[in-house]
C-alpha positions as CSV (number, residue, x, y, z in Angstrom):
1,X,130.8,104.5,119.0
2,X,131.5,108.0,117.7
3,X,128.4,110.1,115.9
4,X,128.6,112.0,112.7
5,X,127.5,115.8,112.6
6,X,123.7,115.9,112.4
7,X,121.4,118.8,112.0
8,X,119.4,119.0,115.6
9,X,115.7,118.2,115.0
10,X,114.5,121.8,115.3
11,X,117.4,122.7,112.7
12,X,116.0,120.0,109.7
13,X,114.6,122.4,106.7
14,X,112.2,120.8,104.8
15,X,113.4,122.4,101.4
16,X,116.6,120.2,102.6
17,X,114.7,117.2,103.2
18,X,112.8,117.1,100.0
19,X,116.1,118.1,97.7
20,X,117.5,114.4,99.8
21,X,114.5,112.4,98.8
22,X,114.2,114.1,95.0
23,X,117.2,111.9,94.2
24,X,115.8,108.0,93.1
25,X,118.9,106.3,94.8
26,X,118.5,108.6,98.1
27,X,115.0,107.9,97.9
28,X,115.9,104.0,97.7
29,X,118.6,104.1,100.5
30,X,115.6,105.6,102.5
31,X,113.0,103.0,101.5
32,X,115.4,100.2,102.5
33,X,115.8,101.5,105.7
34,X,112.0,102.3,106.4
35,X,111.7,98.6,105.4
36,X,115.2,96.8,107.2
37,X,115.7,99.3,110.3
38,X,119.3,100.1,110.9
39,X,121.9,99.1,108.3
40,X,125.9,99.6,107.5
41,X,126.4,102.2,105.0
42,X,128.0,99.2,102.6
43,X,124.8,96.7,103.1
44,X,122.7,99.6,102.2
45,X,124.4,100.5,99.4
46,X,124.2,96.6,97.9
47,X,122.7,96.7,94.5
48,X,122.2,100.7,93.8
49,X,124.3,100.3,90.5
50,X,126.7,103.5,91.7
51,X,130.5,103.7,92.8
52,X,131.4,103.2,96.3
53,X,132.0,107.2,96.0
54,X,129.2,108.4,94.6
55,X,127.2,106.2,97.4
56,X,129.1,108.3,100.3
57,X,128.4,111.1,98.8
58,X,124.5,110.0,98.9
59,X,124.9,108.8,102.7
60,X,126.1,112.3,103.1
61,X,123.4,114.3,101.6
62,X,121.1,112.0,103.6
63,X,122.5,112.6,107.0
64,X,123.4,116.3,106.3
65,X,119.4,117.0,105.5
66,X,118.8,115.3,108.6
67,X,116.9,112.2,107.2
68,X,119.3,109.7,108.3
69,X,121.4,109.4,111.8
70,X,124.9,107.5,110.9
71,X,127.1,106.2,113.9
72,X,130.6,104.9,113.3
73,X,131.1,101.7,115.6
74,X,135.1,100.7,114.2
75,X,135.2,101.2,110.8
76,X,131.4,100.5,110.2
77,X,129.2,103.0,109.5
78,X,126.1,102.5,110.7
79,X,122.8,104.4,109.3
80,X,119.1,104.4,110.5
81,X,116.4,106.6,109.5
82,X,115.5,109.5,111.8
83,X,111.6,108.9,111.4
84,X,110.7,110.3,115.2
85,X,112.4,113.2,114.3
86,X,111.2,113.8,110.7
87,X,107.7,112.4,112.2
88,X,108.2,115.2,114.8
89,X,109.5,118.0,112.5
90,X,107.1,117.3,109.6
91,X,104.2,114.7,110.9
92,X,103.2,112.7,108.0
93,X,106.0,113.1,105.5
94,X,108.3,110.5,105.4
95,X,105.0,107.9,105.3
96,X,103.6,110.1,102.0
97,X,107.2,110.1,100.7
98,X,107.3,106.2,101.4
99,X,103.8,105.2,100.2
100,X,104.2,107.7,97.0
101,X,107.3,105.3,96.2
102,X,104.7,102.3,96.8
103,X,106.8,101.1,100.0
104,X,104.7,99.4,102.7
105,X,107.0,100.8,105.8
């Protein structure tokens, strides 16, 4: 299992996080995995209706701004959503963020 380069908890902006989330397929990578838990990067990305490409790029933006934590296990990817962290860094976010895009997680 090898990690990506994350942001440390302490280091997530919010100005960062929001800019993430503003995007309507970020935003629905994020409500999937509020909603599935921990996913591959290419079951997470079923369905959006954008390139294999332009999806990376999304996973990038996502786990860059410190919303998601992506592990490589082989030549998966594996994403999760950082909600302690986010919870920890900005208590009560992600859940308005969620609820706002009428997601029961």
């Amino acid at each position: 299992m090898r990690l990506l380069p994350h942001p440390a908890t302490e280091d997530i902006q919010l100005t960062e996080v929001l800019r993430a989330l503003s995007d309507p397929v970020r935003l629905e990578i994020v409500t999937r995995l509020a909603v599935h838990g921990e996913m591959s990067c290419s079951t997470a990305g079923d369905e959006l209706g954008v390139h294999k490409s332009t999806a990376s790029h999304h996973y990038r933006t996502l786990r860059e701004a410190g919303v998601v934590l992506t592990r490589q296990e082989g030549r998966l990817k594996i994403m999760s959503l950082r909600r302690e962290d986010l919870d920890a860094r900005f208590p009560g976010l992600i859940d308005s963020v969620l609820s706002a895009a009428h997601v029961n997680a």
